[in-house]
C-alpha positions in Angstrom: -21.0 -13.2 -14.0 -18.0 -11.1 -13.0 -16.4 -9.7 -10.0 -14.5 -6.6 -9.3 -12.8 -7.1 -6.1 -11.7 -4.0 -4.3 -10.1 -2.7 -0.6 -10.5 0.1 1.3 -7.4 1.7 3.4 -8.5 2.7 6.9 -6.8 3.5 10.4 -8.0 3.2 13.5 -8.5 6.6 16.0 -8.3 6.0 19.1 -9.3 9.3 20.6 -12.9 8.9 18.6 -13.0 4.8 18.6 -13.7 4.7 15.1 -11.8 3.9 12.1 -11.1 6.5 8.9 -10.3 6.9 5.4 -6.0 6.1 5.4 -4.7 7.5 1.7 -7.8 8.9 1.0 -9.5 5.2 1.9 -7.7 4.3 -1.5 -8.0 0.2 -2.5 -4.8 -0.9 -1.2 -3.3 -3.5 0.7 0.7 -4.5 2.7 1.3 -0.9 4.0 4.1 -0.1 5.7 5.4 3.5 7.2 9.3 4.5 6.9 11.1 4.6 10.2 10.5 8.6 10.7 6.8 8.6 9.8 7.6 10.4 6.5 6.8 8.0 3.9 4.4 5.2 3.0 4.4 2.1 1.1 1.9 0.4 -0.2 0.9 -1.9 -2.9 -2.5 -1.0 -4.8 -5.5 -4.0 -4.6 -6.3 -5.9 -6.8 -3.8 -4.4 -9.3 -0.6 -5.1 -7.1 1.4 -2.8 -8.3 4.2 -1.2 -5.3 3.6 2.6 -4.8 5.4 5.2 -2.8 3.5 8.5 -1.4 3.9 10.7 1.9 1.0 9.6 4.4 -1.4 12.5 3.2 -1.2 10.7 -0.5 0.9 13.7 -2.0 4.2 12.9 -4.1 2.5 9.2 -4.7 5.2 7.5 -7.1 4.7 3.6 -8.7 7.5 1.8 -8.4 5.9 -1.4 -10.0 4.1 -2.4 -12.8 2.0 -5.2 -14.0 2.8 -8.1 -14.4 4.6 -7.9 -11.0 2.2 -8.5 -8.4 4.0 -6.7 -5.4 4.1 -8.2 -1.5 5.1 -7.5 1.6 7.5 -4.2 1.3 9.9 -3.1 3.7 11.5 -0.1 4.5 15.7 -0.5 4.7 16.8 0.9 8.0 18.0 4.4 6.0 14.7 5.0 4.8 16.1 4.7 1.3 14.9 1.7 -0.4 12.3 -0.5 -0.1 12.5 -4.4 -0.7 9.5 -6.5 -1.4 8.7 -9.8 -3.0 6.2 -10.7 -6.1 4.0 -13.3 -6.4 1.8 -14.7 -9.4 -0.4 -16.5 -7.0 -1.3 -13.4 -4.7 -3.3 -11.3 -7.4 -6.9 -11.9 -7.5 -8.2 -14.3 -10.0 
């Protein structure tokens, strides 16, 4: 037996009532937009490691690696840093 657990990234439009592929419908989870719209963070499922993109998915950058399993992240009020905690227990088993 095995198990392969994945996530899909979607947002809701409201215009058409449906929802549609966010970051390309990437496996991802604990997304968070900086203040100005300009920036995304987001921490990729099941791995858990913290990433950094613009909201079309260009410039992505990892912040984290395994075997910190990101959670959480926030955006500082600049827009310059991002805090986030890391949990053993949140990654998939």
């Amino acid at each position: 037996m095995g198990r392969h657990s994945r996530g899909e990234l979607v947002r809701y439009n409201s215009k058409d009532s449906q929802f549609e592929p966010f970051l390309s419908g990437m496996s991802g989870e604990h997304v968070v937009l900086s203040k100005d719209g300009q920036l995304v963070a987001y921490v990729a499922y099941p791995e858990g490691t913290l990433w950094r993109s613009r909201p079309d998915g260009s410039e992505r950058v990892q912040l984290t690696y395994s075997p910190l399993y990101a959670v959480h992240p926030r955006w500082s009020p600049n827009g310059k840093q991002i805090v986030f905690s890391d949990s053993i227990l949140a990654a998939p088993r």
